[in-house]
One Martini backbone bead per residue (centre of mass of N, CA, C, O) as a GRO file, in nm:
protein
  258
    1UNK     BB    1   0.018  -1.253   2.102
    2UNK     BB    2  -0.043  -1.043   1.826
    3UNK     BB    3  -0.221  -0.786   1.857
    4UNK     BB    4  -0.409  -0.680   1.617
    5UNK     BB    5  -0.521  -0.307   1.379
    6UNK     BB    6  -0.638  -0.248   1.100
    7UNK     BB    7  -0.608   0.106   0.923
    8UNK     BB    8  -0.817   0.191   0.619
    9UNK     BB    9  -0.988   0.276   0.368
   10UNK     BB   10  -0.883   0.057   0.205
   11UNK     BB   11  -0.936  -0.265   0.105
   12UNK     BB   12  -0.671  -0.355   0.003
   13UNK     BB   13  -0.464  -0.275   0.180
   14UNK     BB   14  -0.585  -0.429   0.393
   15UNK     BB   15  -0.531  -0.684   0.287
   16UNK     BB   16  -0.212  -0.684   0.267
   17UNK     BB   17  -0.175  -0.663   0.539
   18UNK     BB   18  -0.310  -0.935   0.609
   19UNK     BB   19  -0.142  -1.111   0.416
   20UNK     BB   20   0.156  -1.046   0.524
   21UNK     BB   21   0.046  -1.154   0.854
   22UNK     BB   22   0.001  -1.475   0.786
   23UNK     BB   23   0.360  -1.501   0.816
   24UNK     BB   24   0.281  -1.454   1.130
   25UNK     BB   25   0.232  -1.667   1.397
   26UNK     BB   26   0.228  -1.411   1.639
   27UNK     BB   27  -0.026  -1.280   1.487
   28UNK     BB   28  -0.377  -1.162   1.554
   29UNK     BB   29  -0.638  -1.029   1.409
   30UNK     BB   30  -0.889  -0.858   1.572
   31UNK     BB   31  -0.909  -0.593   1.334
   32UNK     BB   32  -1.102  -0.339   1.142
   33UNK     BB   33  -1.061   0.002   0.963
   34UNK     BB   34  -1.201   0.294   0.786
   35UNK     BB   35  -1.111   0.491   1.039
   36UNK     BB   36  -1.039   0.705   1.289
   37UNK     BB   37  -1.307   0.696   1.486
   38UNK     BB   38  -1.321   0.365   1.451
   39UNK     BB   39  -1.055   0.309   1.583
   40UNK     BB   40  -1.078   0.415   1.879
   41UNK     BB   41  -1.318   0.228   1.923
   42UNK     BB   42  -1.115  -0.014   1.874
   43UNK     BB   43  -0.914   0.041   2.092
   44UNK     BB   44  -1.077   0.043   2.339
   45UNK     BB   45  -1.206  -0.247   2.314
   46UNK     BB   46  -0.964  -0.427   2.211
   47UNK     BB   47  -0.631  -0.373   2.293
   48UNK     BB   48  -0.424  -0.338   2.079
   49UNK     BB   49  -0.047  -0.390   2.046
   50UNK     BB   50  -0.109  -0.320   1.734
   51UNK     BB   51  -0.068  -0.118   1.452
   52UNK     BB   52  -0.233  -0.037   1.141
   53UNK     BB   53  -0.162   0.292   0.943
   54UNK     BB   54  -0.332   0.553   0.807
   55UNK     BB   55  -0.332   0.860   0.715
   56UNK     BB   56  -0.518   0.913   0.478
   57UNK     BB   57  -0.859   0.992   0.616
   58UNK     BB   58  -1.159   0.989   0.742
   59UNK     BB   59  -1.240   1.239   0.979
   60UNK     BB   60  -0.950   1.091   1.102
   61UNK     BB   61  -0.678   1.067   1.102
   62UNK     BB   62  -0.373   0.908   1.203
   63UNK     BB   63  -0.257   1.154   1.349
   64UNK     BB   64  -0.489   1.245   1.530
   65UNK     BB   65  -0.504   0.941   1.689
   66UNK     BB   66  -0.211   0.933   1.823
   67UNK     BB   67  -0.263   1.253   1.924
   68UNK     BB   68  -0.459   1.162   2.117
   69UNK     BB   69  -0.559   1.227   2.459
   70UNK     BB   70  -0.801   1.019   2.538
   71UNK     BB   71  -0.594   0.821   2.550
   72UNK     BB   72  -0.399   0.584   2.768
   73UNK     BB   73  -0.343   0.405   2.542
   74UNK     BB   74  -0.153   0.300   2.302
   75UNK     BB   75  -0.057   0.167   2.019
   76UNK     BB   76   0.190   0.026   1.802
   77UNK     BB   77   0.270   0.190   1.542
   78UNK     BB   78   0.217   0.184   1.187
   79UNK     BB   79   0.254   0.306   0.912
   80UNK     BB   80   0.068   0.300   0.606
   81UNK     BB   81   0.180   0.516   0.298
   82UNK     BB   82   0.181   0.708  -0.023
   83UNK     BB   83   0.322   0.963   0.169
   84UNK     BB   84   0.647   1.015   0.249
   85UNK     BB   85   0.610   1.344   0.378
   86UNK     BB   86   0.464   1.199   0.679
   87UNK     BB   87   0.731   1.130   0.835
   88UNK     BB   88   0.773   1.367   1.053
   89UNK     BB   89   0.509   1.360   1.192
   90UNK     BB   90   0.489   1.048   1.272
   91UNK     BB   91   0.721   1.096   1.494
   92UNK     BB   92   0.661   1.331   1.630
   93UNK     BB   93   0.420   1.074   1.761
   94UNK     BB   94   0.542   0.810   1.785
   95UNK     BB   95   0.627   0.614   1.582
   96UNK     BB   96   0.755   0.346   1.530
   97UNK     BB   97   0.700   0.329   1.225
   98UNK     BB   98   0.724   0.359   0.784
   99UNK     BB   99   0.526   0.274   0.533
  100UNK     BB  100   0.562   0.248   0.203
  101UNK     BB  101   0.359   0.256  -0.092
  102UNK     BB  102   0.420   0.004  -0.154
  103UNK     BB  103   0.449  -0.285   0.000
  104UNK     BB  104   0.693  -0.458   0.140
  105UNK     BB  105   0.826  -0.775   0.281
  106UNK     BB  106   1.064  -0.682   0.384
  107UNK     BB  107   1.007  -0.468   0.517
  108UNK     BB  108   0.728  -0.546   0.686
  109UNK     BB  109   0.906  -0.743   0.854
  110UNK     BB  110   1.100  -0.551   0.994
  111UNK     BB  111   0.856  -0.399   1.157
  112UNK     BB  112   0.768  -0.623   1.310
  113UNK     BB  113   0.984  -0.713   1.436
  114UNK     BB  114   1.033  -0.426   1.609
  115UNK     BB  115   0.742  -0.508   1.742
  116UNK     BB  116   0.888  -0.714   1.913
  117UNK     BB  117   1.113  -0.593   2.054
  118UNK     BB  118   0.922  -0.399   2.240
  119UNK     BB  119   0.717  -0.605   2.377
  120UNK     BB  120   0.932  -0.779   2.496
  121UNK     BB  121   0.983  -0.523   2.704
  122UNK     BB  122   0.714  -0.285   2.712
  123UNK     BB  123   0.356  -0.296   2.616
  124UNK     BB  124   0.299  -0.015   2.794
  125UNK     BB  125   0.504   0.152   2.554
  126UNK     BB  126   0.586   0.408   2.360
  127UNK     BB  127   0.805   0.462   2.145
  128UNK     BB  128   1.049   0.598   2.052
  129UNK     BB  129   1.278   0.724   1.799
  130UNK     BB  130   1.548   0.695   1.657
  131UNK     BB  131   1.802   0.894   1.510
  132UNK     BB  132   1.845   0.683   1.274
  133UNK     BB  133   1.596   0.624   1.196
  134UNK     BB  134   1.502   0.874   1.134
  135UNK     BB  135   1.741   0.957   0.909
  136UNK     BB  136   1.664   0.735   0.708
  137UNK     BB  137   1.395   0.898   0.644
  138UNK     BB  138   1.517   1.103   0.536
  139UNK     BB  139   1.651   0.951   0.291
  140UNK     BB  140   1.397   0.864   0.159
  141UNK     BB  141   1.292   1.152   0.071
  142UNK     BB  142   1.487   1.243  -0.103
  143UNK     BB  143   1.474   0.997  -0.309
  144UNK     BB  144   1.151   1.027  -0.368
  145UNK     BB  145   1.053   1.315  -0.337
  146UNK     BB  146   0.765   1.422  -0.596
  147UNK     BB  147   0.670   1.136  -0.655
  148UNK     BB  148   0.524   1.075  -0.363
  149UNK     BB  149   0.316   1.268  -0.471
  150UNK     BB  150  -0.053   1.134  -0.450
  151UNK     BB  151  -0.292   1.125  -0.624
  152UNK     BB  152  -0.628   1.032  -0.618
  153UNK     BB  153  -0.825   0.846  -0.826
  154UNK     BB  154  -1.104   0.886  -1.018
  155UNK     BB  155  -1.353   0.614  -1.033
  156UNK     BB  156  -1.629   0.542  -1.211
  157UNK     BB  157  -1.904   0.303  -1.051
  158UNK     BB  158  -2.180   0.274  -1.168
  159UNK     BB  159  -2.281   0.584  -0.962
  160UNK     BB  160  -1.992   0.623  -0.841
  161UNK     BB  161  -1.714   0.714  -0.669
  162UNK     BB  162  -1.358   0.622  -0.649
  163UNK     BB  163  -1.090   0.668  -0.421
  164UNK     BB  164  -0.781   0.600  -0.581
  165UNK     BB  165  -0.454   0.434  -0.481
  166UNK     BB  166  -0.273   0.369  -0.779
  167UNK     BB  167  -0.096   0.151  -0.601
  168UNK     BB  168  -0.350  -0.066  -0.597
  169UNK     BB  169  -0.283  -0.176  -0.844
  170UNK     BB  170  -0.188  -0.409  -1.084
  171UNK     BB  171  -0.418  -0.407  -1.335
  172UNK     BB  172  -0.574  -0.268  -1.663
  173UNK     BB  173  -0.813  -0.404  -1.856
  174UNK     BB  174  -0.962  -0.405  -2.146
  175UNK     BB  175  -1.322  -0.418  -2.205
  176UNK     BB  176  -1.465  -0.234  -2.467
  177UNK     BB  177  -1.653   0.031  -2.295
  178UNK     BB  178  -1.423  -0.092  -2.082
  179UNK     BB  179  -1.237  -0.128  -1.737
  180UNK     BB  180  -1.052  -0.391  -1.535
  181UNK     BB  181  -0.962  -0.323  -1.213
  182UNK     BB  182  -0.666  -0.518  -1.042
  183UNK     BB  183  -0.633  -0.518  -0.735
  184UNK     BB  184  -0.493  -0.577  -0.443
  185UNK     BB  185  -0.639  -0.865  -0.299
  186UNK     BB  186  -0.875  -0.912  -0.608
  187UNK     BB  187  -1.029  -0.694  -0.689
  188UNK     BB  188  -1.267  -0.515  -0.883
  189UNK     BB  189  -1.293  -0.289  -1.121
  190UNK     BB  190  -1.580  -0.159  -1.304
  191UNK     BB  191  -1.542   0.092  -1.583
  192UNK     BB  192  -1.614   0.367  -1.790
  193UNK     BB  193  -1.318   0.379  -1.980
  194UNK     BB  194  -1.036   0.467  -2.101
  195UNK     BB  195  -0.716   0.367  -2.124
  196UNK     BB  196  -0.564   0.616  -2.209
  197UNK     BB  197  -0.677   0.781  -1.987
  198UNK     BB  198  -0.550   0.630  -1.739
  199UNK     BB  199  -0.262   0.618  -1.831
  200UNK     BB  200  -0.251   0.949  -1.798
  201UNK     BB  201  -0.296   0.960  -1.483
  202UNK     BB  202  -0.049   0.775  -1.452
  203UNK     BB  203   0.238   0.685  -1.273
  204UNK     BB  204   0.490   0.620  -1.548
  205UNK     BB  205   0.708   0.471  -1.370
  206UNK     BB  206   0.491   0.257  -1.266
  207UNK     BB  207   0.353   0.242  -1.551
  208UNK     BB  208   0.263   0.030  -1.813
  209UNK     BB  209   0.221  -0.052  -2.171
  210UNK     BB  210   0.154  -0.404  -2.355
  211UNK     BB  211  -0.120  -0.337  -2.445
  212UNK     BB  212  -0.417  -0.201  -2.598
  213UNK     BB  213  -0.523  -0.383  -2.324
  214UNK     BB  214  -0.258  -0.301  -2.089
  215UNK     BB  215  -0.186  -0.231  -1.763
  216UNK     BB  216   0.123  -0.223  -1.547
  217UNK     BB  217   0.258  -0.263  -1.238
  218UNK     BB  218   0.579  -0.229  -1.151
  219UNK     BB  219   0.530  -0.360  -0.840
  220UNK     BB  220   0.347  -0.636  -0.951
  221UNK     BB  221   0.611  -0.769  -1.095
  222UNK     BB  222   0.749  -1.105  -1.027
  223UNK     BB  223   0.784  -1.223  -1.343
  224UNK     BB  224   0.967  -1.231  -1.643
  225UNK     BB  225   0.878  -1.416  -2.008
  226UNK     BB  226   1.037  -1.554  -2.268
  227UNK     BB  227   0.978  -1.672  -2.600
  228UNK     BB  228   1.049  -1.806  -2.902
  229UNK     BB  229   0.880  -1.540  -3.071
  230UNK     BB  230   0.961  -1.244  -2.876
  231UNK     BB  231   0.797  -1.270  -2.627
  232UNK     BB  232   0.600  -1.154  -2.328
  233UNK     BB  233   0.545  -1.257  -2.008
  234UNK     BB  234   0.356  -1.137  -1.692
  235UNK     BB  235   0.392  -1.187  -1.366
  236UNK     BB  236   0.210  -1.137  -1.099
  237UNK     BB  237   0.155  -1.145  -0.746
  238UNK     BB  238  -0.157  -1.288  -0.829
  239UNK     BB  239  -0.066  -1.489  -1.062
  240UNK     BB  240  -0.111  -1.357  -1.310
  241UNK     BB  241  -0.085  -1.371  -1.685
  242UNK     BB  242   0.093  -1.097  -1.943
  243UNK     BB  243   0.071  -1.020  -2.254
  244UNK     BB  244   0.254  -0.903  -2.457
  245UNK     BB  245   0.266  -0.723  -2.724
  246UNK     BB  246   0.445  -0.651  -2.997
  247UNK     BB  247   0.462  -0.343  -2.975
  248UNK     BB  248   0.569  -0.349  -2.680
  249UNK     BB  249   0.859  -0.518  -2.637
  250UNK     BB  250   1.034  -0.281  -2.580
  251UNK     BB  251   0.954  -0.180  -2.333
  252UNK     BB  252   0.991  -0.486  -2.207
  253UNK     BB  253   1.313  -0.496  -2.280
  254UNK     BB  254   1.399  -0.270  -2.094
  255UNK     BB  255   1.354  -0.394  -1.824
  256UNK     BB  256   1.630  -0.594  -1.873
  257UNK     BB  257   1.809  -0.317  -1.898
  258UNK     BB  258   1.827  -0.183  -1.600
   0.00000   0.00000   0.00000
């Protein structure tokens, strides 16, 4: 079994990486952490063989835990983080792969597969990046630009403010004079804000508005259905089904024609 340690500071997050991994029959979670700092710790006490990591966390970054000269043996690391801009960096400490947020399965798997061939090879040594791996994610960051540059949202969620990853969002349903906020993963945070200045905060290419109480991530809806009377459906990714509104089926018809 592939010991594995999800490391970030969202609990979506670390949902996602573990249900991903759900459907590798030899990976093993035996941990999870939400800083740098408790990952450290977790490496020493765990020893385990992959790693999953994010870069911008509190107390200590992925990249300062995997260049930590403390450790004796670091496990395969892979990044998994909404920021492309640090894959240069992560190369440079040798990272084995590199996934961008939102994570895709297809990709997510091929990360898998890696971390099995190389393990398959030698459990003891980390490994370098081939130049052609290099190669392509500089070239997916050239195709990136400044939009995969995300700050995260601020939203007070009864006495508190969460400091949310907006691609975590999967969407966001207006409920009177609060917003129901529904993260991948399950979770839901209800918050008082207006459903338009969320709107306005959040990233216009990835996020959609289909009715005047219904805000969804488009890289989180899984199939679009139209009925008999001109209207659609969208399926998310956890299986809710969102009615767009009249007023919106243009831009959900322009979906179509992408």
């Amino acid at each position: 079994m592939i010991r594995t340690l999800i490391v970030d500071d969202e609990p979506p997050a670390r949902g996602q990486v573990r249900e991903f991994l759900s459907a590798e029959p030899d990976v093993l979670v035996v941990g999870e952490s939400a800083d740098g700092e408790d990952a450290l710790r977790q490496i020493r006490a765990l020893e385990p063989d992959l790693l999953f990591m994010d870069i911008r966390m509190p107390r200590m970054s992925g990249l300062e835990v995997l260049s930590s000269s403390a450790e004796a043996r670091l496990p395969y690391t892979i990044f998994t983080t909404a920021y492309a801009h640090y894959a240069v960096e992560a190369f440079a400490v040798e990272a084995l792969d590199y996934l961008v947020k939102p994570l895709e399965r297809r990709r997510f798997a091929e990360a898998v597969e890696r971390a099995r061939r190389y393990l398959a090879r030698d459990a003891s040594l980390v490994p370098r990046i081939e130049p052609e791996t290099l190669r392509g994610f500089l070239s997916s960051l050239e195709t990136l630009g400044g939009s995969a540059r995300r700050e995260r949202l601020a939203i007070k969620v009864g006495r508190r403010v969460r400091f949310l990853d907006p691609l975590l969002i999967e969407y966001i349903r207006a409920d009177g004079d609060y917003v129901a906020i529904h993260l991948q993963g399950g979770e839901v945070l209800r918050a008082r804000d207006a459903i338009a200045d969320l709107q306005a905060r959040l990233p216009s290419a990835r996020f959609l508005r289909i009715h005047r109480s219904l805000i969804v991530n488009l890289d989180c809806v899984k199939e679009l259905r139209s009925n008999k009377r001109g209207g659609y459906t969208l399926v998310t990714a956890g299986g809710d089904r969102l009615a767009a509104g009249a007023t919106y089926a243009p831009a959900v018809q322009a979906l179509l024609e992408k």
